[in-house]
C-alpha positions in Angstrom: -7.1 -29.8 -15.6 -8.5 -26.3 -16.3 -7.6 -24.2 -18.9 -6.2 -21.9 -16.5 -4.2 -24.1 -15.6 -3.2 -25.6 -19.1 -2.1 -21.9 -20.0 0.9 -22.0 -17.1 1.8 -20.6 -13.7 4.5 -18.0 -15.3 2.4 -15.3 -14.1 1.9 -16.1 -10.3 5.7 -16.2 -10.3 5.6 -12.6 -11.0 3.1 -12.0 -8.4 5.5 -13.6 -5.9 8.2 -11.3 -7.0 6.2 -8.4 -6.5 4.7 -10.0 -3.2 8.5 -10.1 -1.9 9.3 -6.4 -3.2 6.0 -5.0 -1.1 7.0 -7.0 1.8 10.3 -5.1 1.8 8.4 -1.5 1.2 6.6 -2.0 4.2 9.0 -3.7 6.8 11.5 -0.6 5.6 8.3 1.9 6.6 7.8 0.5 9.8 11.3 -0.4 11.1 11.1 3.6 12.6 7.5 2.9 14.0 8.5 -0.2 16.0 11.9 1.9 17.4 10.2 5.2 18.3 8.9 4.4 21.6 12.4 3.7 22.2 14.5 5.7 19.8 12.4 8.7 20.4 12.9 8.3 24.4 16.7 8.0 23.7 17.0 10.9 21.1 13.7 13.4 23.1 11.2 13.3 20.7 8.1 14.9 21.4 4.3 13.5 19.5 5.1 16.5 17.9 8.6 15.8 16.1 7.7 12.4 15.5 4.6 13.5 13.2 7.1 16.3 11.7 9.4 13.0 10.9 6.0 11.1 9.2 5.1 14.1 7.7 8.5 14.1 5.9 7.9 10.4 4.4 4.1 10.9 3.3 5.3 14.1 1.4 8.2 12.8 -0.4 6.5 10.0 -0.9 3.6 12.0 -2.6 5.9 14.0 -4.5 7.7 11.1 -5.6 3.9 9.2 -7.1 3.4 12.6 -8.9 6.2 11.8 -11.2 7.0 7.6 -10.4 3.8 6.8 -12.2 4.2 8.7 -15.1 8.0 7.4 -15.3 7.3 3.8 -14.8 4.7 3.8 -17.3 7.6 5.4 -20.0 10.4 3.4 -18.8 8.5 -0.1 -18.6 8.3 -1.8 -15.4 11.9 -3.6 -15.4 13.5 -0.6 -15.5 10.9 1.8 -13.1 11.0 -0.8 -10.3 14.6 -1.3 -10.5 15.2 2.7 -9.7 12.5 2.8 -7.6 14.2 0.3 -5.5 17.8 1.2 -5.4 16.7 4.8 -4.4 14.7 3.2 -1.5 17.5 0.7 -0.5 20.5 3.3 0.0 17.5 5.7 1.9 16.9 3.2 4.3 20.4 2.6 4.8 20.7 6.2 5.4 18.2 6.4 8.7 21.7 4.1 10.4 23.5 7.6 10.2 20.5 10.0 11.3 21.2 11.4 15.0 18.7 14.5 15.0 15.0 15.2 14.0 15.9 16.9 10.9 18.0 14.5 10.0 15.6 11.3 10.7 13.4 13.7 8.4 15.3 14.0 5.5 16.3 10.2 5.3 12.3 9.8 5.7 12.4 12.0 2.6 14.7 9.7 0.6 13.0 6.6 1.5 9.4 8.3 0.1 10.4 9.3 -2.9 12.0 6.0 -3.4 9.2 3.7 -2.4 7.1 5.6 -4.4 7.4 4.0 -7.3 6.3 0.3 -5.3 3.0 0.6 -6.1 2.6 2.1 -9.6 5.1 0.0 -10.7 3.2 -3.3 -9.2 -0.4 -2.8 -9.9 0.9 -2.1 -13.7 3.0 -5.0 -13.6 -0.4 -7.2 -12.2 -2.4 -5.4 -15.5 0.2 -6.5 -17.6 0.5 -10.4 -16.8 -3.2 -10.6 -15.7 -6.7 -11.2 -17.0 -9.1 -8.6 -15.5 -10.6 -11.1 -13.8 -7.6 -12.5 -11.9 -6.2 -8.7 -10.9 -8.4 -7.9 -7.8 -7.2 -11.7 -6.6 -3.6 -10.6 -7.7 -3.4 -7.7 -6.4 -5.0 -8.8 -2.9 -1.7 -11.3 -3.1 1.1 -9.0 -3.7 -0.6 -6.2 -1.3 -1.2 -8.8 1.4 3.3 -8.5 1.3 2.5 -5.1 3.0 1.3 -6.9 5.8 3.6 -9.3 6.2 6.3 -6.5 5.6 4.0 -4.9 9.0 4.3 -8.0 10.8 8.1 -9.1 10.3 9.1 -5.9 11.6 8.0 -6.2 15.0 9.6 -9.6 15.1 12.7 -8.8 13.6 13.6 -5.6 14.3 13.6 -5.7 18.5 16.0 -9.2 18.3 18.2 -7.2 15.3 18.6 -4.3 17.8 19.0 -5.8 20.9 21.7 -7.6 18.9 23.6 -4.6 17.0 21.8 -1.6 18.0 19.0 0.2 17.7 20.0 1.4 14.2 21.0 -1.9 13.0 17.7 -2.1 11.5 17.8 0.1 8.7 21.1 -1.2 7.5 18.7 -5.1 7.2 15.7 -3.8 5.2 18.6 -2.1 2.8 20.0 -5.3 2.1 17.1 -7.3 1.6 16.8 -4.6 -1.2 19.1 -5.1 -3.1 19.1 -8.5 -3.0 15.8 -8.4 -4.2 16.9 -6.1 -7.2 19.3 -8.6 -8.0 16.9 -11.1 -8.9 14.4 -8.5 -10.5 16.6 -7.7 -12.8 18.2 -11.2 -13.4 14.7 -13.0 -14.1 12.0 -10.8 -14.7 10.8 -9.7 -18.6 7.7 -8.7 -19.9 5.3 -10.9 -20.9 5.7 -10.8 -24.7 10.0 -11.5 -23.7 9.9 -13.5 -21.4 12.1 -16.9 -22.1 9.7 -19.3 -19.9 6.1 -18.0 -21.0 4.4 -20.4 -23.7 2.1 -19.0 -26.4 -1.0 -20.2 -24.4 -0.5 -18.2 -20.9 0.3 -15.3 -23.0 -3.1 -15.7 -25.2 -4.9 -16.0 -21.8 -3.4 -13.1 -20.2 -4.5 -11.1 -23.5 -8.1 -12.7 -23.2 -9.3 -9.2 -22.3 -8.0 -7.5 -25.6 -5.6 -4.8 -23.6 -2.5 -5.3 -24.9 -1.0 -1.7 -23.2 -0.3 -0.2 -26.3 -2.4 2.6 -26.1 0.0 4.9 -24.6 1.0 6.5 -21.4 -2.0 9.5 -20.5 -0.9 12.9 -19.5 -1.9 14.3 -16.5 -4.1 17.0 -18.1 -5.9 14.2 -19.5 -6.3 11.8 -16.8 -8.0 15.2 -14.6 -10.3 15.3 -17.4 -12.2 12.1 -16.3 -14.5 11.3 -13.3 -13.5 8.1 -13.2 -9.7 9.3 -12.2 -11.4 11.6 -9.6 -13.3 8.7 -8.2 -9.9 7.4 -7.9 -8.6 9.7 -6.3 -11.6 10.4 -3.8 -10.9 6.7 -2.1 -7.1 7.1 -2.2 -7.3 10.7 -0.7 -10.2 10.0 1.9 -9.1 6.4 3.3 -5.0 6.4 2.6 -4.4 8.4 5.9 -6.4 5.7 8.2 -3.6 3.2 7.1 -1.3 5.5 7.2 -2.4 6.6 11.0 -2.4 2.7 11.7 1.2 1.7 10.6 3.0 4.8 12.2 0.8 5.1 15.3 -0.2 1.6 16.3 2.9 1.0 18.1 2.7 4.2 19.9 -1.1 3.7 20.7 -0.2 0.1 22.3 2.4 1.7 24.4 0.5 4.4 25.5 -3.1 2.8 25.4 -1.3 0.1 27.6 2.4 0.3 28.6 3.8 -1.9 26.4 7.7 -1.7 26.0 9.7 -2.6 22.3 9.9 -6.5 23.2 6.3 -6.7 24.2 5.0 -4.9 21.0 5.5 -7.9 18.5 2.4 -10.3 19.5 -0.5 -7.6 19.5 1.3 -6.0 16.2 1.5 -9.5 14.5 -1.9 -10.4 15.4 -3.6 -6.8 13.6 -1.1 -7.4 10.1 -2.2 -11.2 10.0 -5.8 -10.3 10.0 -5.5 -7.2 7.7 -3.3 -10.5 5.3 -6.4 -12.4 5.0 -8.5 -9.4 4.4 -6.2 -8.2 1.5 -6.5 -11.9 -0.4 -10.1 -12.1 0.7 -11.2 -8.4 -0.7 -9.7 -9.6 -4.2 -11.4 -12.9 -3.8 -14.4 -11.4 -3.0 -14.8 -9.1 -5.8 -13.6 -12.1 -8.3 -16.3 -14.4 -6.8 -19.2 -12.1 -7.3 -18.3 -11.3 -11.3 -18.3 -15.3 -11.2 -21.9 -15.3 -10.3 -23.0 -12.6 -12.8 -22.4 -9.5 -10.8 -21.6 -6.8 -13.1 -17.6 -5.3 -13.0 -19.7 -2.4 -11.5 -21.6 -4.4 -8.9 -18.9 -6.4 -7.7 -16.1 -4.1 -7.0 -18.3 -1.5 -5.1 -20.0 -4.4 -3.5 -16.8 -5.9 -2.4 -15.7 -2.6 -0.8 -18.9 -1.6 0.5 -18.4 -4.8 3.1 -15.0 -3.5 3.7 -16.0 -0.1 4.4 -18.7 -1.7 6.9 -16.3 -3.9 8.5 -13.9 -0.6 9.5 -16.7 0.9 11.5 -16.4 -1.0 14.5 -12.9 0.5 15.0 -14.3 3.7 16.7 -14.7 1.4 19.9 -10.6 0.6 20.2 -9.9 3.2 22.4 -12.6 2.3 25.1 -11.4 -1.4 25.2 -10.2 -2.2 29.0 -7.8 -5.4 27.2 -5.2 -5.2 25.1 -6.5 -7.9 23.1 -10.1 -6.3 22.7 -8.6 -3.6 20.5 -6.8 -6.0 19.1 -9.2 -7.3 17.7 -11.3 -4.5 16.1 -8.5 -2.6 15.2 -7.4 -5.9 12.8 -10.7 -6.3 11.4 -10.6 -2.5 9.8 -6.6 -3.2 8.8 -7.8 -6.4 7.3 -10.9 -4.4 5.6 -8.5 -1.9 4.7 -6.5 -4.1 2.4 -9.4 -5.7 1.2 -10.6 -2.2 0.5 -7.1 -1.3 -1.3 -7.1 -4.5 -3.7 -10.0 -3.5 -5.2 -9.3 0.3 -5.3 -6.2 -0.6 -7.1 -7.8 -3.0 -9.3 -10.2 0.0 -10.2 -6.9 1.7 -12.1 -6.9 -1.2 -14.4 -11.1 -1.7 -14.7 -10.8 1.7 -16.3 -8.0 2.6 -17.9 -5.6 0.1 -20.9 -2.3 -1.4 -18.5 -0.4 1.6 -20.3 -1.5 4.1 -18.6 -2.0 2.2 -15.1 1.1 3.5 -13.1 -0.1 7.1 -13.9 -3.5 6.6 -12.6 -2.2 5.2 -9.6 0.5 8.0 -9.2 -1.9 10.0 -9.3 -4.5 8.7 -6.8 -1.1 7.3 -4.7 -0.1 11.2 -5.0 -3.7 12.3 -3.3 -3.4 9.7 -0.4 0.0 10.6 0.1 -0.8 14.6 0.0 -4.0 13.3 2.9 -1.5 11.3 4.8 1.0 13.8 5.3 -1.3 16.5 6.7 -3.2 14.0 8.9 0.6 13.3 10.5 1.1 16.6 11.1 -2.5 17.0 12.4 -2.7 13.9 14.6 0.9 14.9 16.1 -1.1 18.2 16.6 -3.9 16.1 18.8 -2.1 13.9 20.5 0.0 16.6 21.9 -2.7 18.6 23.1 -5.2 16.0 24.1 -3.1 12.7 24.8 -6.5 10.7 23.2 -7.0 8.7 20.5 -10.4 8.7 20.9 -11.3 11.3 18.2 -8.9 9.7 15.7 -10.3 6.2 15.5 -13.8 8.1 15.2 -12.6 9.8 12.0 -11.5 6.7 11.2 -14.2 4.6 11.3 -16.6 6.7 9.0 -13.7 7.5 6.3 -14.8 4.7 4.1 -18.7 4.7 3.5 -18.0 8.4 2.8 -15.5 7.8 0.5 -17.8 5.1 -1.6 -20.8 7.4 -1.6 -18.8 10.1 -3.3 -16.8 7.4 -5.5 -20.4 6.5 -7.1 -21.3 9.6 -7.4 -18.6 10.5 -9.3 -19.0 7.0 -11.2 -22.4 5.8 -10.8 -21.1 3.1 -13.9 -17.5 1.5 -13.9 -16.8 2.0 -17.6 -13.6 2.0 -18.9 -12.1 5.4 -20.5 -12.1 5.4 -24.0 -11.0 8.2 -26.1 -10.1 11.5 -24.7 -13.4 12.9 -23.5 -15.0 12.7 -20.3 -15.9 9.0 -19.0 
């Protein structure tokens, strides 16, 4: 037996609980991009109200990280998730009442601020109950829930509708919410509470010497490091490709090649399975090479330099005469995108103590978010006047090697913040 595994399993637990909560977040977001082919026939949306509607999301839901990061990191993570989710649950339920485009909007509004505080609250939660060198592979688990959140949709939400409605959707993902907050706040402690963890797991998770006591960092500080701007770089540069990919995929199918809501499921399963392996295998990855000797430095950056390569090829999608062609290279960048993001997030806790965590990752979030809403509006803008998605997989493919040129530029070395100077 290893002495991993002589320390306990308490801490994978908690990975499955956040797993579950990230599968939620993301079959919530994409319940509307599965019914707008059909909802936004029914109701007359144009490509351009429809980006007005994802604009609405991506800048609550950037508003929202400015200030869930900072909160979760004051309140603890019980408490921060537990409002994050109720705020999300009753905003979801709220789209089953929506009958215009200001209206769809404003419940779009709700549900961003409220889902917000997802990933602050898990990636601090992960640097909390983890060794560094089990976050990246952590993280990769509980973000591959965003996938599986991507794929349930599209299998659940056309039999749900064709059942109760097209609204009857919403009223699901809300709740699956709040059973899930149920249990959060039934089982879950932190590590130094928690009835079930022996002395030995906790001494393991603590092998790293961060025991999150240094303090929550204000945002003046955290702007006062390059290592926060590197941060923020990725997150702002490559957040609105997945953004693009979960609210416009279903779209693109239909469009690219006629697909109607009961056909959408198989091609939409296929890319979210393949960009689930890529979010486990990215953390792998990254763990793997640190095994071998690579430096923390070398290994994350190497890790997402081969995800940043394997997006390229997505630029092609657009030309492919079969459905299943596109397919195909648009799941290999969604699975190089999550294995892109579990490293980015594990970034937060390579450089700064597990206290501070949700307010680095507001803050990056916050920049992604900010990118992501004007790309909506932008691509809404394009698709209107050009009908081609040509020009925005391009974009798309290059996003990430620019985005990892500037990140080591900014930090040519992965060293942690210490003090309150300039990393």
């Amino acid at each position: 037996m290893s002495s991993t595994e002589r320390a306990g399993r308490v801490r994978w637990g908690v990975c499955a609980l956040l797993f579950w909560a990230t599968t939620l977040n993301y079959f919530d977001r994409q319940v509307l991009g599965v019914l707008a082919p059909t909802l936004g026939h029914a109701l007359g949306w144009t490509q351009l109200d429809y980006g007005y509607i994802v604009a609405a999301f991506q800048l609550a839901y950037a508003i929202g990280l400015m200030f869930s990061g900072p909160l979760i990191d004051r309140l603890g993570t019980r408490v921060g998730y537990a409002l994050a989710i109720s705020v999300w649950a009753l905003a979801a339920a709220s789209h089953a009442l929506a009958r215009t485009v200001l209206a769809f909007a404003a419940a779009r509004f709700m549900l961003g601020l409220g889902e917000s505080g997802n990933l602050p609250a898990a990636v601090k939660t992960v640097s909390e109950w983890f060794p560094r060198r089990e976050r990246a592979f952590a993280t990769g688990l509980f973000n591959a829930g965003s996938n599986v959140g991507a794929v349930l949709a599209p299998l659940a939400v056309p039999w749900v509708a064709e059942l109760w409605g097209l609204r009857s959707g919403f009223l699901v993902t809300s709740v699956l919410s709040l059973l899930w907050l149920a249990t959060w706040l039934t089982v879950y402690r932190a590590p130094q509470r928690h009835p079930r963890l022996s002395q030995l797991e906790l001494q393991y998770i603590r092998s790293d010497g961060d025991t999150g006591s240094a303090g929550s960092l204000p945002w003046r500080h955290l702007l006062h490091h390059r290592q926060a701007w590197a941060f923020v770089t990725g997150k702002f540069l490559t957040d609105p490709v997945w953004w693009f990919l979960l609210f416009w995929l279903p779209k693109f199918f239909s469009h690219r090649y006629g697909l109607d809501l009961t056909e959408l499921g198989a091609p939409l399963v296929a890319v979210y399975v393949m960009a689930d392996a890529g979010s486990i295998a990215g953390g792998w990855l990254a763990g793997r090479l640190m095994r071998l000797g690579w430096s923390l430095n070398a290994a994350r950056k190497g890790a997402m330099l081969v995800c940043a390569l394997a997006v390229v090829p997505i630029v092609f999608a657009p030309w492919m005469a079969h459905l299943w062609g596109a397919v195909a290279l648009i799941g290999l960048a969604a699975a190089a995108h999550q294995g892109w993001s579990a490293n980015l997030f594990t970034a937060a806790s390579d450089l700064y103590p597990s206290a501070a965590v949700a307010s680095v990752v507001g803050f990056g979030g916050f920049a992604g978010a900010v990118s992501g809403a004007l790309v909506a509006t932008a691509v809404g803008f394009v698709l209107q006047a050009t009908g081609s998605y040509t020009v925005l997989f391009g974009i798309a493919g290059g996003m990430y090697l620019l985005a990892l040129a500037l990140m080591h530029v900014l930090a040519p070395r992965w060293t942690a913040v210490r003090g309150s100077g300039v990393g």
